[in-house]
KELO-615599 format. One record per residue (C-alpha): residue number from 1; x, z, y. Coordinates in steps of 0.05 Angstrom, whole numbers, plus 32768, in hexadecimal, padded with zeros to 4 digits. Layout:
N
<NUM, <X, Z, Y>> ...
END
This chain:
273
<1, <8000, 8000, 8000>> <2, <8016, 7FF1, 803E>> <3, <8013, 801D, 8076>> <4, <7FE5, 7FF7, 80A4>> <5, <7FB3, 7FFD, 8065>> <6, <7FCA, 8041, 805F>> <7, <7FAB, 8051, 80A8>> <8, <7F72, 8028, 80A1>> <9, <7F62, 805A, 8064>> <10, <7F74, 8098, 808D>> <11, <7F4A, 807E, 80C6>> <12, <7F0D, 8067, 809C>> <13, <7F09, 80B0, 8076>> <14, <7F18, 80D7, 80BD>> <15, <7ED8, 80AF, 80D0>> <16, <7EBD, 80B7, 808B>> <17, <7EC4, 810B, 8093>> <18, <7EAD, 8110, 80DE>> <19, <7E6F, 8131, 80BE>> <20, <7E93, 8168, 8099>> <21, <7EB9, 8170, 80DC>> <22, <7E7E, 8175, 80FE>> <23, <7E5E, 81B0, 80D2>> <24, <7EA3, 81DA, 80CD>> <25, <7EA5, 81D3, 8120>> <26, <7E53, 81E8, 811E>> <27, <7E70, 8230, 80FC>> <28, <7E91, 8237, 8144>> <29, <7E51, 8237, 8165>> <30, <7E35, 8275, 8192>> <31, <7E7B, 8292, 818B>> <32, <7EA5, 82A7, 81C1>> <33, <7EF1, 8288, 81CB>> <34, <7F10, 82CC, 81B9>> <35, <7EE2, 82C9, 8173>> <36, <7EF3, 8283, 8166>> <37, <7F3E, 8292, 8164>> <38, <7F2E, 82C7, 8140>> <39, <7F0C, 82A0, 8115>> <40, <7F49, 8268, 810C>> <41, <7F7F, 82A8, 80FF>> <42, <7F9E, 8294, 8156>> <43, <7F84, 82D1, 817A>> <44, <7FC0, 82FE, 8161>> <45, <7FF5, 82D9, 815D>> <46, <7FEA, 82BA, 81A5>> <47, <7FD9, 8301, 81BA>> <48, <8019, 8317, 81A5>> <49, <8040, 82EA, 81C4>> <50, <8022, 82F6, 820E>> <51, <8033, 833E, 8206>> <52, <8077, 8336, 81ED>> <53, <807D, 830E, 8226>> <54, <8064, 833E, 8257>> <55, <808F, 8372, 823B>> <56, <80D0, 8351, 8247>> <57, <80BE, 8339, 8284>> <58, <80B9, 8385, 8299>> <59, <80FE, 8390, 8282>> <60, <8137, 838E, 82AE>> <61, <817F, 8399, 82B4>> <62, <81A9, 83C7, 82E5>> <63, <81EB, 83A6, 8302>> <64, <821C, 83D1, 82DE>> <65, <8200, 83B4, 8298>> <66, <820E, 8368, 82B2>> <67, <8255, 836A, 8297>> <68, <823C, 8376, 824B>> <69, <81FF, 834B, 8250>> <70, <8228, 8311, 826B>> <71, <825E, 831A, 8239>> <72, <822E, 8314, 81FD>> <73, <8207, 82DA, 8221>> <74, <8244, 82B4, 8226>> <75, <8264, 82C6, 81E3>> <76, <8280, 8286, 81C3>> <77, <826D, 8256, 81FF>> <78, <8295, 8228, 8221>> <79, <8288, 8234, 8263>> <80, <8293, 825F, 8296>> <81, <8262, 829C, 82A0>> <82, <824C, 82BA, 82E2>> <83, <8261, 82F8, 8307>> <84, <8216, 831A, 82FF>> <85, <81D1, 8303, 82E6>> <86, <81A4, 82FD, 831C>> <87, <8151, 8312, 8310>> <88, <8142, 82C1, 831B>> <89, <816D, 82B5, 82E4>> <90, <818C, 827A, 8308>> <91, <81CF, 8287, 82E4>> <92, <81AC, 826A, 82A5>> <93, <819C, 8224, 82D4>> <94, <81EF, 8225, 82E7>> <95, <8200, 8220, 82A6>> <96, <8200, 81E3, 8283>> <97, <81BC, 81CE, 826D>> <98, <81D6, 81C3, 8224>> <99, <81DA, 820F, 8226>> <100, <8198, 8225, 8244>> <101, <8176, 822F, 81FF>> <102, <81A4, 8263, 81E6>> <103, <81B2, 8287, 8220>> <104, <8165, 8290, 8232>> <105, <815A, 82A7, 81DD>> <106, <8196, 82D5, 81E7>> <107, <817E, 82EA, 8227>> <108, <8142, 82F5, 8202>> <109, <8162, 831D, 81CC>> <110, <8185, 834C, 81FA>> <111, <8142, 835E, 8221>> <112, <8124, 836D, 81DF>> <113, <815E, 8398, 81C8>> <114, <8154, 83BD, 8207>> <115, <8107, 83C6, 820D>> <116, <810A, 83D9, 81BE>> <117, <8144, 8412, 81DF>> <118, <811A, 842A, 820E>> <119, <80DD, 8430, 81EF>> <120, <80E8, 8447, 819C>> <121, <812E, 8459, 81A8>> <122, <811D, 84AE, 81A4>> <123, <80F5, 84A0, 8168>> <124, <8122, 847C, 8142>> <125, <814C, 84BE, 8126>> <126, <8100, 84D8, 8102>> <127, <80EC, 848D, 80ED>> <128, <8133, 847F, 80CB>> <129, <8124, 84CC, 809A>> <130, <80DD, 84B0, 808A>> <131, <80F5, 8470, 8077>> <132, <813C, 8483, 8052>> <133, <811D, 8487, 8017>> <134, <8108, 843A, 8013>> <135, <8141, 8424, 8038>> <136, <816E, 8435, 8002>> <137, <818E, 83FD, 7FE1>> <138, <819D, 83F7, 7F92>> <139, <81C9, 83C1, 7F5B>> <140, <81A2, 83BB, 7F1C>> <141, <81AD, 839A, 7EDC>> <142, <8177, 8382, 7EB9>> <143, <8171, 8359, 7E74>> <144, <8133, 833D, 7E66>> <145, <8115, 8328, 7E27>> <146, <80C7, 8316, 7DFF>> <147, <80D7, 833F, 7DC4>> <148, <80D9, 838E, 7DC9>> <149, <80FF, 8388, 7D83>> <150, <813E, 8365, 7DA5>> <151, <8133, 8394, 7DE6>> <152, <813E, 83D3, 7DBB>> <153, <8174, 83B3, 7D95>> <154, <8198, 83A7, 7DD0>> <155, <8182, 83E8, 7DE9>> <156, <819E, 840D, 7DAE>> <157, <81E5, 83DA, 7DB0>> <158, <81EE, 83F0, 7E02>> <159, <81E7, 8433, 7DEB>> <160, <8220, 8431, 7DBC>> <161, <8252, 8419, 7DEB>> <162, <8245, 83D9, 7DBA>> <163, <8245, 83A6, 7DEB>> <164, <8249, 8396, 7E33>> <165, <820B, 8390, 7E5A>> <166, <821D, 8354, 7E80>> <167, <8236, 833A, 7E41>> <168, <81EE, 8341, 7E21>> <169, <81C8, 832C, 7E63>> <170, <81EC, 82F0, 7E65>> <171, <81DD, 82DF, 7E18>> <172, <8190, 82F4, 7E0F>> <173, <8170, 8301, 7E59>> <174, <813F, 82C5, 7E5B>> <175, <8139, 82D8, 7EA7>> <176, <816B, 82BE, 7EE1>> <177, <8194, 82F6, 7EDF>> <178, <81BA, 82DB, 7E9C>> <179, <81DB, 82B4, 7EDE>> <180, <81F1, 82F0, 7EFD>> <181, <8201, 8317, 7EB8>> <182, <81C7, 8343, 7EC9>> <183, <81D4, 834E, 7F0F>> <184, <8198, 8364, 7F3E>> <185, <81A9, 837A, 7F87>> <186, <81B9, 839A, 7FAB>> <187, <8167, 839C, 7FCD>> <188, <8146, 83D1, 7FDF>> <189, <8120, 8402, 7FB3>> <190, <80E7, 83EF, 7FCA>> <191, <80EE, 83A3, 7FBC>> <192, <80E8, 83A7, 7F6E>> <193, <80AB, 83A7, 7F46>> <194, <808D, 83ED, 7F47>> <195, <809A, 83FB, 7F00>> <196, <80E4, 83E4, 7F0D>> <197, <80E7, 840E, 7F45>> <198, <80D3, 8448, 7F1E>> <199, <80FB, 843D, 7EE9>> <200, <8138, 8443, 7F0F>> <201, <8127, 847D, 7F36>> <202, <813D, 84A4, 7EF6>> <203, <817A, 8487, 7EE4>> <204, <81B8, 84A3, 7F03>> <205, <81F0, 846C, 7F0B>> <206, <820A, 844C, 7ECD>> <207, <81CC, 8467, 7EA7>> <208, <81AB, 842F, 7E7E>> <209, <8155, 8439, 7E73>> <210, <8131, 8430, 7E32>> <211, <8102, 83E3, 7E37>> <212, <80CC, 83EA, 7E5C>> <213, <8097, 83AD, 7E54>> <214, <8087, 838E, 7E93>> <215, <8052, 8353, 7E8D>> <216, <8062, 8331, 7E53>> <217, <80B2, 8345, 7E50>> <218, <80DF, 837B, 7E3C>> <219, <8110, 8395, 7E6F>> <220, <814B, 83BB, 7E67>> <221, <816E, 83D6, 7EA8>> <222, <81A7, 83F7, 7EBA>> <223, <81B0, 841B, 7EFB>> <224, <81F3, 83FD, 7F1C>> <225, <81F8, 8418, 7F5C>> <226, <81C7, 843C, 7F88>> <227, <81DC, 8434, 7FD7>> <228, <81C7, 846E, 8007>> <229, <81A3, 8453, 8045>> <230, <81D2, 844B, 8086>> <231, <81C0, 844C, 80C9>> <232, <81EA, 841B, 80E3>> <233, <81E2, 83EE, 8112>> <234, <81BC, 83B2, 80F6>> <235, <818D, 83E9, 80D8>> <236, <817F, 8407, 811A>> <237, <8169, 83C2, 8139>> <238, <8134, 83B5, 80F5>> <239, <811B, 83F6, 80FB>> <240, <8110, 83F9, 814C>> <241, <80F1, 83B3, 8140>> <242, <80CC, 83CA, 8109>> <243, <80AB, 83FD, 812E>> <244, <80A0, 83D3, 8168>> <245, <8074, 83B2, 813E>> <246, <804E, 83E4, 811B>> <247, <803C, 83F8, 815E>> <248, <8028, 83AF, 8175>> <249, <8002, 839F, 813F>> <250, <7FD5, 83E8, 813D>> <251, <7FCD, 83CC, 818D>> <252, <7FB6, 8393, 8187>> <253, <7F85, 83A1, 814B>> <254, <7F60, 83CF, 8179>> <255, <7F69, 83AA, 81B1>> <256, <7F54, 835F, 8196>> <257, <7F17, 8381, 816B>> <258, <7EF9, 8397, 81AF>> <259, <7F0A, 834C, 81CA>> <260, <7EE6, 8334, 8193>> <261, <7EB5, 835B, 8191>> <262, <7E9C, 833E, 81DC>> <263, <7E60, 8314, 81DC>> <264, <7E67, 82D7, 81F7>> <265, <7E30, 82DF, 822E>> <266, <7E64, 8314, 824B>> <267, <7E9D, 82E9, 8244>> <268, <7E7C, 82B6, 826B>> <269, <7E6E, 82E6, 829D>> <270, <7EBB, 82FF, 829C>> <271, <7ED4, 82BA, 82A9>> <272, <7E9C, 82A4, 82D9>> <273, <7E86, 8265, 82AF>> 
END
């Protein structure tokens, strides 16, 4: 087919389903802009965008902070930075225009960085205890096999120092791990499947558990290495981000189900139409 007939068929069925497009924009009907975007899964996400918007525009920079900002703007660019970063941001339009982009998303970055700071940065001590426990990380070896006979033979071989566990992972796992001689990790605890996850809680490092039977397999797994939670600082950015948006979201929720929730007499009224 070419693809002139391939348009004349895409054209003919457009015109062929105008009356199916015609009901599903009839379900629209009586409902105000705020419930049709509701409706089409837009309100939120657009929402959330004019906030985050408003927020950094509220955020602002004192003169003795220009020296670090301007060193990580210009961080690996050839060209010369400015002496300070003015509130018009004109030192983005004297830069070459091939660098606009990534100076306005790093300017970007660093406003976030600071408005996540200012606002979470007190609570972020309390939040990092009440999430340690999921933000710990483990290695786990796992063989995986359809008959519980071969899983407690294996079982039973690991046990007396018979063989090597990568040895046997590699040979029977029927799984992707025979790749990686077992290897799992390191995740978080959290990540595995929850009878995984509790099956390692028990083991102490180097411990090996009896098969369990997940679905319609038989797992052996072997505790490798269980890393404690750090608060460094790529973990302090996730977790001020994270609760910037736990926050947004709970927000919005109330404040878009009251938006929502307006007839659209009222909105009519509200934007004089």
């Amino acid at each position: 087919m070419s693809v002139t007939e391939a348009s004349l068929t895409i054209s003919q069925t457009f015109n062929d389903a105008q009356e199916d497009l015609q009901r599903s924009l009839s379900a629209f009907d009586g409902l105000s802009t705020p419930q049709i975007l509701d409706r089409l899964q837009a309100l939120k996400p657009i929402a959330k965008d004019l906030v985050i918007a408003r927020l950094l525009d509220s955020v602002s920079f004192h003169d003795d902070e220009h020296p670090a900002l301007i060193k990580q703007l210009w961080k690996g660019l050839s060209c010369e930075p400015p002496s300070s970063l003015d509130p018009e941001e004109q030192w983005v339009k004297a830069a070459p225009e091939s660098f606009h982009s990534v100076l306005r998303e790093r300017y970007k970055a660093l406003k976030m960085q600071k408005l996540l700071e200012s606002q979470y940065g007190d609570q972020l001590a309390p939040y990092f205890l009440q999430r340690r426990a999921d933000l710990e990380q483990v290695v786990y070896g796992v063989i995986r096999v359809e008959s519980q006979g071969v899983a407690e033979e294996l079982y039973l071989s690991l046990l007396d120092d018979e063989h090597d566990f990568g040895d046997l992972a590699e040979q029977y796992s029927i799984g992707e791990e025979r790749y990686t001689r077992g290897l799992v990790g390191p995740m978080f605890v959290s990540l595995p499947h929850p009878q995984i996850r509790k099956a390692l809680s028990s083991l102490k490092v180097g411990e090996l558990h009896a098969p369990i039977l997940l679905d319609r397999w038989f797992l052996l797994l072997k505790l490798e290495h269980r890393l404690a939670a750090r608060l460094d600082e790529a973990q302090r950015q996730k977790l001020l981000q994270e609760m910037f948006e736990q926050d947004l979201d709970q927000q919005l929720q109330v404040q878009l189900a009251e938006l929502v929730q307006t007839p659209l007499e009222e909105e009519d009224q509200i934007t004089g139409v």
